[in-house]
BALOMAR-760381 format. One record per atom (N, C-alpha, C): residue in three letters; x, y, z. Coordinates in steps of 0.02 Angstrom, whole numbers, padded with zeros to 5 digits, always signed. Example, Ala and Ser with C-alpha at 12.3 -4.5 7.8 and 13.67 -1.06 7.14 Angstrom:
2
Ala+00660-00284+00390
Ala+00615-00225+00390
Ala+00660-00165+00390
Ser+00642-00112+00354
Ser+00684-00053+00357
Ser+00645+00002+00394
# end
This chain:
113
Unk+01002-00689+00546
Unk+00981-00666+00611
Unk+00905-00666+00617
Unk+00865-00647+00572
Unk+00793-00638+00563
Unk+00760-00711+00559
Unk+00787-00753+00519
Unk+00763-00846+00518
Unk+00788-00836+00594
Unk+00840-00840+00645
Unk+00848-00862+00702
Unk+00781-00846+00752
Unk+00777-00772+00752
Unk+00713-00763+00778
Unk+00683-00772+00779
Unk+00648-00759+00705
Unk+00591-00804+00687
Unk+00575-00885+00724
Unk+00623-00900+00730
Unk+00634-00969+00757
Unk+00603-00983+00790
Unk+00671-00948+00841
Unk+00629-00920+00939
Unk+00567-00894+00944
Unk+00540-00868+00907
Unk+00480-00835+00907
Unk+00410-00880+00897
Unk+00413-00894+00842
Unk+00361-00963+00814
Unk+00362-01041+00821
Unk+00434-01031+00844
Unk+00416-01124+00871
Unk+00376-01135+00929
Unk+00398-01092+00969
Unk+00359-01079+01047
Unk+00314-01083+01063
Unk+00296-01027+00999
Unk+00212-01026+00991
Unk+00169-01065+00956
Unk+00184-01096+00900
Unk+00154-01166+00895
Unk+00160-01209+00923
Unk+00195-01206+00964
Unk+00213-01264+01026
Unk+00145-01268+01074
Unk+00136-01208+01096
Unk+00084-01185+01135
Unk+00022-01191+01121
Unk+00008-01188+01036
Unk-00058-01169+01025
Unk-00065-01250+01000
Unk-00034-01285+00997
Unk-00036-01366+00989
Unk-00056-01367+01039
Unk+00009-01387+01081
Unk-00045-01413+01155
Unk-00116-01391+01204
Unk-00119-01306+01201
Unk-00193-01297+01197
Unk-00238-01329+01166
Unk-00227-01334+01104
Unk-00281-01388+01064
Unk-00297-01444+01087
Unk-00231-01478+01114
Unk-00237-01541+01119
Unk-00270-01557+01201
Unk-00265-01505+01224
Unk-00315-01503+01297
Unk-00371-01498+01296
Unk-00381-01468+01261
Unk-00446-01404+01261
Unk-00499-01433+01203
Unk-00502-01510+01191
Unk-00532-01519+01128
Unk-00608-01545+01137
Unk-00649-01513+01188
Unk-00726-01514+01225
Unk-00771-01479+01165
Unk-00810-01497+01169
Unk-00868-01492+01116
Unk-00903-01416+01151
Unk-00916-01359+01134
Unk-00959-01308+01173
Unk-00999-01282+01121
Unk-01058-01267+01167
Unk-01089-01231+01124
Unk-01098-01152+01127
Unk-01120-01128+01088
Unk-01099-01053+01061
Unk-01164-01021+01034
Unk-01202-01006+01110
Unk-01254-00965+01104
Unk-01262-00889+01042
Unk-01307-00890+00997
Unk-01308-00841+00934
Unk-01353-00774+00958
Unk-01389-00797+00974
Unk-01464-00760+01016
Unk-01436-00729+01095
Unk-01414-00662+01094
Unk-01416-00649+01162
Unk-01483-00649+01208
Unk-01539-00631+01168
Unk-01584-00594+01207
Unk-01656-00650+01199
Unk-01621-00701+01188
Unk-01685-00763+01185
Unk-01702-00765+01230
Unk-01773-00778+01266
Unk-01804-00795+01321
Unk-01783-00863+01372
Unk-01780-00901+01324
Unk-01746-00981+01329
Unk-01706-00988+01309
Unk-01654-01004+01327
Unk-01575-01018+01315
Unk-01574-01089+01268
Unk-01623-01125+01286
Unk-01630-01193+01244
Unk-01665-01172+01174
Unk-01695-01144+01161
Unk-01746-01131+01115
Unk-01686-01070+01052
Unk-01628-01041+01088
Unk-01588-01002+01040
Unk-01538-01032+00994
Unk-01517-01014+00928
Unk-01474-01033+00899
Unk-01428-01040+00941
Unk-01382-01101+00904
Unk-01311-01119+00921
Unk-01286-01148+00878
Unk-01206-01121+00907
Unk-01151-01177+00873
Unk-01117-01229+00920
Unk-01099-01273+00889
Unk-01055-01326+00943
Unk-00984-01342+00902
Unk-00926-01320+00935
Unk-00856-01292+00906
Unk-00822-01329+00958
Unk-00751-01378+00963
Unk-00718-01384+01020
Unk-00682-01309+01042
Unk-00677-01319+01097
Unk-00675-01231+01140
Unk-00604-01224+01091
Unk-00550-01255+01075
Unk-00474-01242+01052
Unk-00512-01184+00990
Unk-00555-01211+00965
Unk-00571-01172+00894
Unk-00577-01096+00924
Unk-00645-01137+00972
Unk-00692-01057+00979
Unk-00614-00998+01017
Unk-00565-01031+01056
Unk-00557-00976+01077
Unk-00470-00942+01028
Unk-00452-00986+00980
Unk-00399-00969+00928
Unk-00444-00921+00909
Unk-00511-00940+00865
Unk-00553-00894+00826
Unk-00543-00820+00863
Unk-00570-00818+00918
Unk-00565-00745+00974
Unk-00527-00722+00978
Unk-00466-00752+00996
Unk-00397-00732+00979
Unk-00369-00689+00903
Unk-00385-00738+00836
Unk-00375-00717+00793
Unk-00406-00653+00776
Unk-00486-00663+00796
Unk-00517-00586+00782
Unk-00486-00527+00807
Unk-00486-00530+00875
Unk-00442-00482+00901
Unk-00378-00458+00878
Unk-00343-00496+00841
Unk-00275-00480+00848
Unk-00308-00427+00769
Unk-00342-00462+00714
Unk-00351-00426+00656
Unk-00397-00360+00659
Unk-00421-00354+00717
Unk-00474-00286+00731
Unk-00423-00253+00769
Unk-00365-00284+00808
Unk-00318-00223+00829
Unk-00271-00208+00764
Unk-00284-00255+00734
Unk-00214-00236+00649
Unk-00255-00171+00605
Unk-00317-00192+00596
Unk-00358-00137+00551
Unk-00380-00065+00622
Unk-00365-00066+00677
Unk-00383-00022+00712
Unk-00330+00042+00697
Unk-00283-00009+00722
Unk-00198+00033+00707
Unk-00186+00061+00646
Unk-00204+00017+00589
Unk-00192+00050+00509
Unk-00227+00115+00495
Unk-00313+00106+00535
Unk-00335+00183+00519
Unk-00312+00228+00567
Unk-00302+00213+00624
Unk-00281+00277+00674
Unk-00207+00292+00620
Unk-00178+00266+00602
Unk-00133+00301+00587
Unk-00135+00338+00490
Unk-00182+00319+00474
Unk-00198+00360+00405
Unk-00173+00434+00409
Unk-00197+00498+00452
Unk-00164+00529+00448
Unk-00106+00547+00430
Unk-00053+00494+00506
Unk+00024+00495+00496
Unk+00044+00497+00425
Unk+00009+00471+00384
Unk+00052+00402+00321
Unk+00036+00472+00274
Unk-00024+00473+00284
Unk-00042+00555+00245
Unk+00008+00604+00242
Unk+00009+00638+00291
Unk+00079+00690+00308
Unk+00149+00667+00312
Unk+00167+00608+00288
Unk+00224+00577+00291
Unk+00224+00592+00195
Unk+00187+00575+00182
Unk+00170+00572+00095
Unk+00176+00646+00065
Unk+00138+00694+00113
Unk+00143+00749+00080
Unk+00229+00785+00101
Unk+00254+00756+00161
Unk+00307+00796+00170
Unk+00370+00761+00115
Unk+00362+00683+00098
Unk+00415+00653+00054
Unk+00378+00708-00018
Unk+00353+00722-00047
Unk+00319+00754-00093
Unk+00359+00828-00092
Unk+00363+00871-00021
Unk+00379+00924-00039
Unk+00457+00918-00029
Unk+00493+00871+00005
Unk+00555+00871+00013
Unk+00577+00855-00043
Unk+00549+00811-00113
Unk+00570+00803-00169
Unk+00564+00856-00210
Unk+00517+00912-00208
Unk+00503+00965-00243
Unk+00556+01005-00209
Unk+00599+01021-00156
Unk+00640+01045-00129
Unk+00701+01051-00147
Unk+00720+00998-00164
Unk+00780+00959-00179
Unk+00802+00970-00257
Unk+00716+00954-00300
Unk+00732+00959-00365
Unk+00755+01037-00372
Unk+00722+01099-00339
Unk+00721+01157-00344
Unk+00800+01183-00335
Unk+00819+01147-00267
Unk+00897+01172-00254
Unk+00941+01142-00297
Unk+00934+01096-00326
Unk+00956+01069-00388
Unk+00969+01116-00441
Unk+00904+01146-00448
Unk+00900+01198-00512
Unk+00948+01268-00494
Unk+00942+01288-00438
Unk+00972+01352-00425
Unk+01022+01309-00423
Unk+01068+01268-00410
Unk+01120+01258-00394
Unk+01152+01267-00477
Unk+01138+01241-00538
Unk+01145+01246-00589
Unk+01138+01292-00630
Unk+01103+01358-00604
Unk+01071+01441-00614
Unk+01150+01459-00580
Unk+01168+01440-00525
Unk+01241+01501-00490
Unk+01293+01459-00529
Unk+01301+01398-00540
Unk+01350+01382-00554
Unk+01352+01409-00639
Unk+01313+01421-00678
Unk+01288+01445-00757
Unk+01307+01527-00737
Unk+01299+01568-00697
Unk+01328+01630-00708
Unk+01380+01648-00665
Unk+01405+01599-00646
Unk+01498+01600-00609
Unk+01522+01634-00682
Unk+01587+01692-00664
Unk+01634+01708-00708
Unk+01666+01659-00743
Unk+01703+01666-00798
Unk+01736+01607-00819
Unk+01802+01584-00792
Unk+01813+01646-00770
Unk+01891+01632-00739
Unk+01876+01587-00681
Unk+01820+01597-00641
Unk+01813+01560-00585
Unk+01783+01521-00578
Unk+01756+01490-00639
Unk+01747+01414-00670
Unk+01795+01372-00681
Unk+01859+01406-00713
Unk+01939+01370-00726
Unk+01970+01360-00646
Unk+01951+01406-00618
Unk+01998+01380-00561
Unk+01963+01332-00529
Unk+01890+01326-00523
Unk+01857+01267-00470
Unk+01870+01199-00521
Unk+01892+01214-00581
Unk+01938+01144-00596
Unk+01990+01082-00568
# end
């Protein structure tokens, strides 16, 4: 089921980002210097636009991936400490459970046989 999706999902989209390319394959240049006096006189790059604007794309998508990972540090934090005390919980009721069942009578040890 997951290869199927995957399928539907990524063929589409390389489908797409092919033929963007294959449109979009103009030489631009890519002013470095915002605040140059002369626009001619500032660094540049010259990229066909398909690059420059996958690149933009890609940045974005990885500054919203690392945005999301720290906003949620907290969560993962208190998720960690609560799996932590639910195991210290568990081991504990464990132990009492083995403390009542150790001073049950004996007779009423034979019968929960």
């Amino acid at each position: 089921m997951k290869s199927v999706l995957r399928i539907l999902v990524f063929v589409p989209l390389a489908l797409i980002i092919l033929f963007f390319s294959m449109a979009n394959r103009a030489v631009v240049k890519i002013g470095l210097d915002p605040f140059a006096a002369n626009a001619a006189d500032a660094p540049y790059l010259e990229a066909p636009m398909y690059l420059v604007v996958l690149a933009a794309i890609a940045f974005g998508v990885l500054a919203g991936g690392v945005s999301s990972w720290l906003g949620h540090l907290s969560v993962r934090r208190a998720a960690k400490v609560a799996r932590a005390e639910a195991k210290k919980t568990r081991l504990e009721i464990e132990k009492l459970r083995q403390q009542a069942l150790a001073d049950l009578p004996a007779d009423i040890k034979g019968a929960k046989r």
